[in-house]
C-alpha positions in Angstrom: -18.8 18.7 57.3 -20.1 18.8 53.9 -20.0 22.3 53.4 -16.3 22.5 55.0 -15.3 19.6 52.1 -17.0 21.9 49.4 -15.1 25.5 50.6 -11.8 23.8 50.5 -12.1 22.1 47.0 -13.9 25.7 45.6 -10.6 27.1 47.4 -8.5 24.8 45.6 -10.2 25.3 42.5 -9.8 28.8 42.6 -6.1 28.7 43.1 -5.6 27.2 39.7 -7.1 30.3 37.8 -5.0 33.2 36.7 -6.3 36.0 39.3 -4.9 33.7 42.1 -1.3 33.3 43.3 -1.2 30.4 44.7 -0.8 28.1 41.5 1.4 30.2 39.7 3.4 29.6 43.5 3.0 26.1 43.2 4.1 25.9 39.6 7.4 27.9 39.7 8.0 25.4 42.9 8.0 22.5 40.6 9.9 24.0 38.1 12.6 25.1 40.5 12.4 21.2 41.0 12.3 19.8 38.0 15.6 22.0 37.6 16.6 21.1 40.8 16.9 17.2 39.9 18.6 18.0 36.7 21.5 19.2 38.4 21.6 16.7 40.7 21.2 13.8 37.9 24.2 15.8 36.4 26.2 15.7 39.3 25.5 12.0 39.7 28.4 11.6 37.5 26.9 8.9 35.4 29.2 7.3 33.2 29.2 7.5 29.3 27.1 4.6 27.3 28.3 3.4 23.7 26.6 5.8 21.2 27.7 8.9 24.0 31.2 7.1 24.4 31.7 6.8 20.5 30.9 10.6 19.9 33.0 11.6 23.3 35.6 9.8 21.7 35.3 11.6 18.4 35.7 15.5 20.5 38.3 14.3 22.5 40.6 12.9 19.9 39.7 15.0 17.0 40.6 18.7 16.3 38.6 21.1 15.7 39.1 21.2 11.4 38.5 17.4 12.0 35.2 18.0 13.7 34.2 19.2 10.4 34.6 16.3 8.6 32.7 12.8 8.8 33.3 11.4 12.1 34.0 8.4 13.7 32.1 5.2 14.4 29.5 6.1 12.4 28.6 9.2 14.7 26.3 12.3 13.5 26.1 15.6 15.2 25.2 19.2 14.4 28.9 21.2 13.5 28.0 23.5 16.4 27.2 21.5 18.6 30.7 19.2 18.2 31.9 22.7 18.2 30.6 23.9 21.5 31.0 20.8 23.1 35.0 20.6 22.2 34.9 24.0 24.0 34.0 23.0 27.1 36.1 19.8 27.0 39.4 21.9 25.9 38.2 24.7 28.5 37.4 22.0 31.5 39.1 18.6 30.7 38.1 16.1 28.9 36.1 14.0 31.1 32.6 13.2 30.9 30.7 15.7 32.9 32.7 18.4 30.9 30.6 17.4 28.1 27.2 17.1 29.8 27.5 20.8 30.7 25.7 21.7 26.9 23.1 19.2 27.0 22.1 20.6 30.9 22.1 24.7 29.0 20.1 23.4 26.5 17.5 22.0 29.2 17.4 25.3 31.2 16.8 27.3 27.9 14.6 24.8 26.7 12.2 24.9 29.7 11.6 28.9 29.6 11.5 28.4 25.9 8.4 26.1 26.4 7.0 28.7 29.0 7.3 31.7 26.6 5.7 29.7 23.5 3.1 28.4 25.8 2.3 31.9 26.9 2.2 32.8 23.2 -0.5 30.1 22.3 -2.2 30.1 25.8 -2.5 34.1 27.0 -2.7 32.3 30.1 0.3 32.6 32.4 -0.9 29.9 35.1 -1.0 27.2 32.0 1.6 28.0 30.9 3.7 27.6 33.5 1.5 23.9 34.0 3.4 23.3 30.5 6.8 24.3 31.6 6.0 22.4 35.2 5.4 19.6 33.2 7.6 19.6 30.8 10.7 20.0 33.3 9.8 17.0 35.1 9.4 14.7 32.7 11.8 11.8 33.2 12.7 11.6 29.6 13.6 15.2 29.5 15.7 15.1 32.7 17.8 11.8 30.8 18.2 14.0 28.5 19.5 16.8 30.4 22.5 15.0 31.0 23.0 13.0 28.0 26.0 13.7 25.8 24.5 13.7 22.4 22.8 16.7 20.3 19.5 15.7 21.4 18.3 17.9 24.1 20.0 20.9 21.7 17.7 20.1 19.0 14.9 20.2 20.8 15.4 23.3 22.2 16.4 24.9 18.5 13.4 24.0 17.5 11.1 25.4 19.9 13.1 28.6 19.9 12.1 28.8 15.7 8.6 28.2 16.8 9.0 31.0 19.3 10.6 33.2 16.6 8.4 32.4 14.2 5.7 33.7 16.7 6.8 36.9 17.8 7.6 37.7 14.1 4.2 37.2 12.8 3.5 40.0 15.8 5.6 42.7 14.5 4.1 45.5 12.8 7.5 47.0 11.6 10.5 45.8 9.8 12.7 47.3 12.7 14.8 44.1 14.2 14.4 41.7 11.2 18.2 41.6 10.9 17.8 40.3 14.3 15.5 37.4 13.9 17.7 36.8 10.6 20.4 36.0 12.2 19.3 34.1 15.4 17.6 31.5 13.2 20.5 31.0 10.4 22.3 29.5 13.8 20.0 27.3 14.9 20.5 25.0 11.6 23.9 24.3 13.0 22.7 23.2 16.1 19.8 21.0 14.9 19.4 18.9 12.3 15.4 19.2 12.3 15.7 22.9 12.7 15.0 22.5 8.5 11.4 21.1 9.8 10.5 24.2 12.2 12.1 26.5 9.7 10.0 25.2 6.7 6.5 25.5 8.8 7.6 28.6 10.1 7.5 30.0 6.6 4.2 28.6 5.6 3.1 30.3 9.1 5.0 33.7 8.7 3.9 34.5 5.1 0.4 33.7 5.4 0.3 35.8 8.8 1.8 38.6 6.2 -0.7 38.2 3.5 -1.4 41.9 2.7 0.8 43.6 4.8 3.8 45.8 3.9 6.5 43.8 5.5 6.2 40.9 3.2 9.2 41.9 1.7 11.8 42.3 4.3 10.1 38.9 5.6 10.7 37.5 2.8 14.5 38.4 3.0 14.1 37.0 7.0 12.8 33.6 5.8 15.7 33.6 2.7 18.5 33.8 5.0 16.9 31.1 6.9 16.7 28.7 3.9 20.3 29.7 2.7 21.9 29.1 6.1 20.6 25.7 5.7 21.4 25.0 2.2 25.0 25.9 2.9 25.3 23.5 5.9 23.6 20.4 3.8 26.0 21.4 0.9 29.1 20.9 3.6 28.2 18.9 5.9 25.1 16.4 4.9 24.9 16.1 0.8 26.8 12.8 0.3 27.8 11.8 3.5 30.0 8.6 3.5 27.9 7.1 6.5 24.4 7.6 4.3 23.8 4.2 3.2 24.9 2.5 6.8 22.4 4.9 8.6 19.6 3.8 6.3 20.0 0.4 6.8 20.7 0.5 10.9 17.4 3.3 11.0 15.7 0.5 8.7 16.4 -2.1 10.9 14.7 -0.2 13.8 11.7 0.8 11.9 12.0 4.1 11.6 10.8 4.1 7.8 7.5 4.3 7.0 6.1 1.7 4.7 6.1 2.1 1.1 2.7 1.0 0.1 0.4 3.6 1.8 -2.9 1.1 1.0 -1.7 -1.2 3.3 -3.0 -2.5 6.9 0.8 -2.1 8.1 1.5 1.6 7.0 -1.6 2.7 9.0 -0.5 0.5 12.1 3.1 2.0 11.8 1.8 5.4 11.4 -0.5 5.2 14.5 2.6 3.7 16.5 4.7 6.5 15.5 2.0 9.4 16.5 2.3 8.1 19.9 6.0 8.4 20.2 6.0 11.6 21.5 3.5 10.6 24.5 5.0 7.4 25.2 8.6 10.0 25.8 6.6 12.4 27.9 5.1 9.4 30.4 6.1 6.1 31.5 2.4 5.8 32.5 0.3 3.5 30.3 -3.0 4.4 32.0 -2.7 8.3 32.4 -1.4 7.9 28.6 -4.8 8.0 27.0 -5.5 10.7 29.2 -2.7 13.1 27.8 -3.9 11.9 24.5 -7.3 13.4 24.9 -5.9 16.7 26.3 -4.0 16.7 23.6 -6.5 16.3 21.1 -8.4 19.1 23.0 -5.8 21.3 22.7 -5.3 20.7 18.9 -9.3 21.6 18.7 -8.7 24.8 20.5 -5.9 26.0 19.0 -7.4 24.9 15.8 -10.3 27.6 16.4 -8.3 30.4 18.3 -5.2 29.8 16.0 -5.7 27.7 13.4 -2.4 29.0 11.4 -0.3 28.7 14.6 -1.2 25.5 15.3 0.6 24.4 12.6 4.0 25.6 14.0 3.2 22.7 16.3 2.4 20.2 14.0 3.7 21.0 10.9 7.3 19.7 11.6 6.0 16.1 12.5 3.8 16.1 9.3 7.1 17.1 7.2 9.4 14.1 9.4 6.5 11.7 8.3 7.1 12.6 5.0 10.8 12.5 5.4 10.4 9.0 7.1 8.3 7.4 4.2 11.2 9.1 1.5 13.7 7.0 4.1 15.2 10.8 4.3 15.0 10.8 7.9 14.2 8.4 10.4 11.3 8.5 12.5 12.6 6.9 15.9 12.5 7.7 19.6 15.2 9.8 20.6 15.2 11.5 17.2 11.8 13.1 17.8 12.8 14.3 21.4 11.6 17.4 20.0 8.1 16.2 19.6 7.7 16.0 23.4 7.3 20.0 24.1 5.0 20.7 21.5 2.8 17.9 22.9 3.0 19.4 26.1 2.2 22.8 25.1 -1.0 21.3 23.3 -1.6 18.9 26.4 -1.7 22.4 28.2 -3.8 24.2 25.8 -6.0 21.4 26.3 -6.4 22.0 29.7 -6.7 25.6 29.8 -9.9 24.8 27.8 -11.6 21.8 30.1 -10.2 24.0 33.4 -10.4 27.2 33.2 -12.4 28.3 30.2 -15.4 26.1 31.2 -16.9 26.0 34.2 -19.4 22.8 33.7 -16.8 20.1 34.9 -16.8 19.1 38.6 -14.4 20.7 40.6 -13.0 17.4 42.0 -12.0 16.9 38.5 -10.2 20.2 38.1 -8.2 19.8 41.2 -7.2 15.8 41.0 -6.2 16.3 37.1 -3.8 18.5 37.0 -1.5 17.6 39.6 -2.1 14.4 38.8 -0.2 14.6 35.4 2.6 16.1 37.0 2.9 14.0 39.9 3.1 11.1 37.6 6.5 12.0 36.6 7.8 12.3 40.0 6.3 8.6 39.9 8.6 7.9 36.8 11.3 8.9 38.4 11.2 7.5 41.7 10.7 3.7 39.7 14.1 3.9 38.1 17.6 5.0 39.9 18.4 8.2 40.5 21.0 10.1 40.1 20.3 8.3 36.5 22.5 5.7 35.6 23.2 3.7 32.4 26.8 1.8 31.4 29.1 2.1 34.4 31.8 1.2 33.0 33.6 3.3 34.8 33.8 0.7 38.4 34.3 -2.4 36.7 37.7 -1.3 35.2 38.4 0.4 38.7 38.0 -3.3 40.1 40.1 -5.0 37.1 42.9 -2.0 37.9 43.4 -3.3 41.4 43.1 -7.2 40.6 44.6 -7.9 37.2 47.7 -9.7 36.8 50.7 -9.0 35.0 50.1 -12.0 32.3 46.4 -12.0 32.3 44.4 -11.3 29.1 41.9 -9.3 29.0 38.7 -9.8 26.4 36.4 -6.8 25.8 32.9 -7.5 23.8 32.8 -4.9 21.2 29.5 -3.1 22.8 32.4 -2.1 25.7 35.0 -0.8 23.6 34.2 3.0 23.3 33.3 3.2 27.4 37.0 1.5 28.0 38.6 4.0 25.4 37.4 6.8 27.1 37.9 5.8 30.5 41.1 4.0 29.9 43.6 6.7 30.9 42.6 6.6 34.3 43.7 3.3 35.1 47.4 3.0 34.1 47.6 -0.6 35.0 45.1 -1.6 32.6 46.8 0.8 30.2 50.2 -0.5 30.4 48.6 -4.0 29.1 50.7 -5.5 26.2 48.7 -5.7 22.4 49.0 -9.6 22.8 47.3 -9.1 26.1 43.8 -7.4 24.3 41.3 -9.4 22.9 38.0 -7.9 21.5 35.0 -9.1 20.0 31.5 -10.5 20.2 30.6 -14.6 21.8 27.6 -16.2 20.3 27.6 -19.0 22.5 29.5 -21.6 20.2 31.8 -18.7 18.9 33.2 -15.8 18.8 33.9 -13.2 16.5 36.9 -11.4 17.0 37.8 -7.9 15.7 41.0 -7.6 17.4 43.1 -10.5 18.3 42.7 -14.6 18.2 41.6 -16.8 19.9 45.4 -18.1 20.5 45.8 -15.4 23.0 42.8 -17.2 25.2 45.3 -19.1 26.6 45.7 -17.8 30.3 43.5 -15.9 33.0 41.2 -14.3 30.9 39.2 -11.3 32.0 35.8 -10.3 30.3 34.6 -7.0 30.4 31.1 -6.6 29.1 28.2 -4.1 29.0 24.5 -5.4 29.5 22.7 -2.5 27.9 23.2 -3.2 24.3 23.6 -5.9 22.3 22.6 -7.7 19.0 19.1 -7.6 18.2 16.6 -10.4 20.2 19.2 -10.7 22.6 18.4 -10.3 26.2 21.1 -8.8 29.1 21.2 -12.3 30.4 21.0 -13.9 27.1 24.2 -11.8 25.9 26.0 -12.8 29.4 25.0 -16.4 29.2 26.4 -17.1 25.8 29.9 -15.3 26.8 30.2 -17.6 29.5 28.7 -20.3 27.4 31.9 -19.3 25.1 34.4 -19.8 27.7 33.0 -23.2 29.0 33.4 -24.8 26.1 36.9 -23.2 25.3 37.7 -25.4 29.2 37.6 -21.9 31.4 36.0 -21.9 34.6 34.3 -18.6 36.3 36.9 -17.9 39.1 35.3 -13.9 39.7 32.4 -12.1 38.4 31.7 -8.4 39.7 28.4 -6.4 38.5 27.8 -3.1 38.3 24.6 -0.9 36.9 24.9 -1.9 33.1 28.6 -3.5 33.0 30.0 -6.3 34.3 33.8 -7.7 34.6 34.6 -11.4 34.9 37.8 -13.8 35.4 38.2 -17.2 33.4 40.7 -19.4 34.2 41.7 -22.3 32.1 41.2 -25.7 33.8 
């Protein structure tokens, strides 16, 4: 029995080194997957959430020449990526889906793209395709997928300079420079930290050229680069009107580091901000330390195989530290999205050197391990809904279409206002409302604040329409709901209806 339990796990073991088909097999199986699930969270239709509603809102009712200037509700995004994006949504409609079609591309690229650089770093195909496994299940990555924001495009902009960066430092010629030129002036207008990969790609390329005869024309390469991105700050970043309200929201989230660099706090908010990146790639805080020791293995291997390239990998989080303690950039979950592949490239690299370079470790270890760090996304996934959802705004008006009255009000708290914009020309009763029938603004339990309306006009069936997912600082979901109502109560309404849906809620007051 014994020797049968030691045949099958030197069997298994086997399968996961490069000679072997099997785990390559395996590998593209969970890709095709991961892939697999993105489609299907993208046909889950989820609807649009405030910051994605507020920039939806800014392609759908601006023209293109507008898109070039400072947008709406305090919204940010790369020119080519508003640009695409309008495409599609002229092209398609402009519904919501139309504009998660981008975001879904820039997955698919950006999972080869982490295969290829992996393969680059690794010369192991099996590990490699361990990173892009891993890396196209992760549950963060798949929200992303879908999301209608720049994120998922910046990402894979910067692991494609990273990629460019690494097949230029292998070219003996200058033949196809023009080439690599040109693909990486685009990428600044797709990414706003494509500066970050294309300032450690320079350090990277010209030392890799030290001595060589095509320091020149790489020279020229990295130049057009720089200019690309001087042009686009000149136009499009250098004195934006929405600077000094972006410093004090990102402020207010911590993203800053902390000026005094002697101090207790700038090393604790330093440490907390290394571990961003693994806290996006696993919802698991036990198996966390363990993808923080693989990757500190794979920083020590690359570190000794390829020192210089290693800092393709880490140089742009260096420079956004920097950038983060100047307050030039904030430092701040979904802005270091792009963090998460180059962590699981050196997770990978890490394991390549435990598993499959060394042959000490138990093979029990080798064979629970590794599946076990992908299976623990499947794990992520399965905890929270899927198809992924968020604000769904979208069923709460449906139910106030089919039961609002002619001479009801209707309130909307401000947190709802961009979801009911963009949905609102589906539902032509709500739409026919009168402007002395809208009421917007924020309860606080004893008040309200009101950006649209008075509270003169609370003086009939009111409806409430809410969303759950955001609100004020140190406010709870049920916090935020409870002082609405609280509102209401005192104002002599009574709850006649209240409907719930995933992240949105509608409710009917009626004055005593």
């Amino acid at each position: 029995m014994k020797a049968k339990i030691l045949l099958i796990i030197s069997t298994v073991r086997e399968a996961l080194h490069p000679p072997q088909k099997i785990a390559p097999f395996i590998l593209k199986g969970i890709i095709a997957l991961g892939i697999t699930l993105a489609i299907v969270n993208f046909f889950g239709f989820r609807n649009l959430w405030l910051d994605e509603a507020m920039l939806a809102l800014n392609i759908k009712m601006h023209s293109i020449l507008e898109l070039l200037e400072p947008l709406d509700y305090g919204q940010v995004a790369p020119i080519g990526f508003l640009l695409i994006e309008k495409f599609f949504a002229h092209l398609l409609g402009y519904t919501d889906w139309s504009m998660r079609i981008l975001p879904l591309l820039f997955y698919f690229w950006a999972v080869y793209i982490t295969y290829l650089v992996s393969l680059e770093l690794i010369k192991d195909r099996v590990f490699a395709l361990f990173a892009a496994a891993l890396f196209s299940t992760s549950w963060n990555i798949l929200y992303y997928s879908s999301e209608v924001k720049q994120y998922m495009g910046e990402l894979s902009m910067g692991l494609f300079i990273v990629f460019l960066a690494l097949k230029l430092s292998d070219t003996k010629t200058s033949k196809g420079y023009g080439y690599y030129a040109i693909l990486g002036s685009i990428t600044v207008w797709f990414s706003h930290v494509a500066i970050l990969f294309i300032s450690t790609s320079a350090v990277f390329l010209v030392l890799k050229a030290r001595g060589r005869q095509i320091l020149k024309p790489l020279f020229l390469v990295i130049a057009s680069w720089f200019i690309s991105f001087l042009v686009y700050y000149l136009l499009f970043i250098h004195d934006h009107p929405t600077k000094g309200f972006m410093i004090n929201f990102w402020a207010n989230l911590g993203a800053f580091m902390p000026q005094n660099i002697a101090s207790p706090s700038f090393f604790k908010d330093l440490f907390e901000k290394i571990q961003i990146a693994l806290v996006l790639l696993t919802h698991s805080n036990w198996l966390r330390p363990l993808f923080a020791f693989l990757t500190l293995v794979g920083i020590f291997f690359l570190s000794i195989k390829k020192p210089s390239a290693l800092w393709l990998l880490l140089g742009p989080v260096i420079i956004h530290l920097g950038l983060a303690y100047l307050k030039m950039y904030p430092f701040h979950s979904r802005l270091v999205l792009y963090q998460v592949p180059l962590c699981v490239i050196l997770v990978s690299a890490g394991a390549y050197l435990l598993f499959a370079q060394r042959k000490t470790l138990p093979p029990l270890i080798t064979i629970l391990v590794l599946p076990l760090l992908i299976i623990n996304n499947f794990f992520s996934i399965q905890e929270h809904a899927f198809p992924m959802k968020n604000e769904e705004v979208k069923p709460a008006l449906r139910y106030l279409n089919e039961n609002i009255e002619e001479e009801d009000v209707l309130f909307i708290d401000d947190f709802a206002r961009a979801g009911y914009a963009f949905y609102l020309p589906y539902f032509p009763k709500i739409k026919n409302l009168k402007t002395e029938q809208m009421v917007t603004g924020i309860c606080h339990g004893d008040s309200c604040t009101f950006t649209k309306g008075s509270l003169n006009q609370l003086d009939r069936k009111v409806w409430v329409l809410t969303t759950n997912l955001f609100s004020r600082a140190g406010r709870t979901r049920k916090e935020k709901l409870r002082e609405t109502f609280e509102f209401f109560h005192k104002q002599g309404y009574e709850l006649e209806i209240s409907k719930n849906f995933h992240g949105a809620s509608i409710h009917k007051f009626t004055k005593k």
